[in-house]
C-alpha positions as CSV (number, residue, x, y, z in Angstrom):
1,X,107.0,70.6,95.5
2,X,109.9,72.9,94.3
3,X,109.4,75.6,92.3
4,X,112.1,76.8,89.6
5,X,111.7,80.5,88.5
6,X,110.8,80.5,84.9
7,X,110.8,84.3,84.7
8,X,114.5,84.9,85.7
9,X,116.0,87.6,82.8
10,X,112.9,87.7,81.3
11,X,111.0,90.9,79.4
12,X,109.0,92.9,81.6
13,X,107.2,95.5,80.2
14,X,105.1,97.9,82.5
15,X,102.5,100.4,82.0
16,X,100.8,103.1,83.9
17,X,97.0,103.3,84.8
18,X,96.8,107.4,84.5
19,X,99.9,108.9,82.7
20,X,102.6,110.3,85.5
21,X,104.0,112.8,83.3
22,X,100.9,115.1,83.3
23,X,100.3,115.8,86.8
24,X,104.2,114.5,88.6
25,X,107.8,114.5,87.6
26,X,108.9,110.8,87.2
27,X,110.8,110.2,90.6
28,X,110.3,106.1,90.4
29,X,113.5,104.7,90.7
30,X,115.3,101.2,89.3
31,X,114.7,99.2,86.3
32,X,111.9,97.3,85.5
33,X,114.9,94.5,84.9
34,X,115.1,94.5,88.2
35,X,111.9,92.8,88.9
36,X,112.9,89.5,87.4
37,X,116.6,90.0,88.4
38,X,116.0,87.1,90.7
39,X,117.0,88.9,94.0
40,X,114.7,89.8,96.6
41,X,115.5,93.2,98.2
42,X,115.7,94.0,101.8
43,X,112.3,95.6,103.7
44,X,114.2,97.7,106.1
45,X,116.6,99.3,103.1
46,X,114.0,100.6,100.9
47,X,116.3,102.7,98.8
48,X,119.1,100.4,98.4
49,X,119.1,99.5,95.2
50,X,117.0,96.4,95.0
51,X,113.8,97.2,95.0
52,X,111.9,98.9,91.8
53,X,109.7,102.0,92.6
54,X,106.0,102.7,91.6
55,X,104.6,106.2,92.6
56,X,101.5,107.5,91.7
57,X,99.7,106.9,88.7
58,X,97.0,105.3,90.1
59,X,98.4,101.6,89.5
60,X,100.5,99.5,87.4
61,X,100.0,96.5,84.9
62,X,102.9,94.3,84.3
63,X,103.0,92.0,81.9
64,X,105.8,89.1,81.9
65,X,107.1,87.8,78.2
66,X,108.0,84.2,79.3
67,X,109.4,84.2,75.7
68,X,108.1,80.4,75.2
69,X,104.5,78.9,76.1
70,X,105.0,77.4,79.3
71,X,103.7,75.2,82.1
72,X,102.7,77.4,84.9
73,X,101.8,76.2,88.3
74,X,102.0,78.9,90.7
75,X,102.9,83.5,90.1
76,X,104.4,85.7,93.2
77,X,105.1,89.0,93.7
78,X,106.8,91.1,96.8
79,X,105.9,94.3,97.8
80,X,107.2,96.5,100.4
81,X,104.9,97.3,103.2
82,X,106.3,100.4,106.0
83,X,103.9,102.9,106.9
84,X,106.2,104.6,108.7
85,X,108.4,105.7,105.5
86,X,104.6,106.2,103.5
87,X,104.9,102.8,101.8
88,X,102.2,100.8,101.9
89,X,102.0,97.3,99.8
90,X,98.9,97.1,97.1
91,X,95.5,96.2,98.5
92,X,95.5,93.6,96.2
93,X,97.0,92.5,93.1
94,X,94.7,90.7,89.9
95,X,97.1,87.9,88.0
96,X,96.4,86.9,84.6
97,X,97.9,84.7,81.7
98,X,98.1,84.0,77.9
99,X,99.3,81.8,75.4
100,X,99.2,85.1,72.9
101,X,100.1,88.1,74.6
102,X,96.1,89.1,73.9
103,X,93.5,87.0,75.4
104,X,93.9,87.4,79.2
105,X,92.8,84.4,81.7
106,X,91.9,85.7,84.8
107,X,93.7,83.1,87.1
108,X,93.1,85.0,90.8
109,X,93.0,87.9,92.8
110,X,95.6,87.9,95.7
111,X,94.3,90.2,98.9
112,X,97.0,91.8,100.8
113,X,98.5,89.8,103.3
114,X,98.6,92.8,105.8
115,X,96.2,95.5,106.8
116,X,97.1,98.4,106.0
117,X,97.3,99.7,109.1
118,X,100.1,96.4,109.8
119,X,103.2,98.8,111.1
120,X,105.8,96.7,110.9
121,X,108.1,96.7,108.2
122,X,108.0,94.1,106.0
123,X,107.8,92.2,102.6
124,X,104.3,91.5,101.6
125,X,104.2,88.4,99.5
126,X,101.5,87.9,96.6
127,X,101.3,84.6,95.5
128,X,99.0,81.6,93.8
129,X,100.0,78.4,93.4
130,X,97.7,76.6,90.7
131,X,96.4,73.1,91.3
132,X,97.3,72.5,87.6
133,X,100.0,73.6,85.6
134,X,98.4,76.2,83.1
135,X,100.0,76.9,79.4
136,X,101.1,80.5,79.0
137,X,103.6,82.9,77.4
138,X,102.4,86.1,79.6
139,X,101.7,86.9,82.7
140,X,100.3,89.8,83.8
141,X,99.7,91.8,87.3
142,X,97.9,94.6,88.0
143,X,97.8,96.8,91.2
144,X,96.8,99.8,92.6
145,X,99.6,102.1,93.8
């Protein structure tokens, strides 16, 4: 089955689980355009320009405004994963989705697909693909940084 990226251009918005700006300076780098931008950024060239940057604040929530209901039938999201620069990809990473923007359905909890130990430098891939389409508006993710 081929899969056509309804969240190209889309609204992202993106929230903090502890607030940054109490204990670190912001130093997170990109847009959070850049995460439905379509392009999918190079592992080994982690400060190039394509990847968005979340650091510290215990996690992130973002949630995806689809700006129509939708059919749904499968969310991903890429990580880098490269111990040796200090990055390490979420542990896991809880999707969700709603007609509303308000009442969450919990559709799945992606585990990482490397240990964290894994040294190799890669793109960690999160991803569910639904054995139905489901109907939503939002999408939401939420990971531990």
């Amino acid at each position: 089955m081929e899969y056509k990226n309804i969240a190209l251009g889309k609204e992202i918005a993106i929230e903090s689980l502890a607030p940054i700006e109490n204990s670190y300076k912001s130093v997170e780098k990109g847009s959070k355009d850049m995460l439905t931008d379509g392009k999918i950024g190079d592992p080994s060239d982690c400060y190039g320009g394509e990847w968005a940057h979340f650091y510290r604040g215990v996690g992130r929530v973002l949630t995806l405004d689809l700006s129509d209901i939708c059919a749904v039938n499968a969310v991903e999201l890429g990580f880098i994963h490269d111990i040796g620069k200090g990055i390490y990809s979420p542990e896991s990473v809880r999707f969700s989705l709603s007609e509303n923007g308000v009442d969450f359905y919990f559709a799945g909890e992606v585990e990482a697909p490397y240990p964290a130990s894994f040294s190799m430098q890669t793109r960690a891939v999160y991803s569910i693909i639904f054995k139905n389409d489901i109907r939503a508006r939002y999408v939401r993710a939420e990971f531990t940084v």
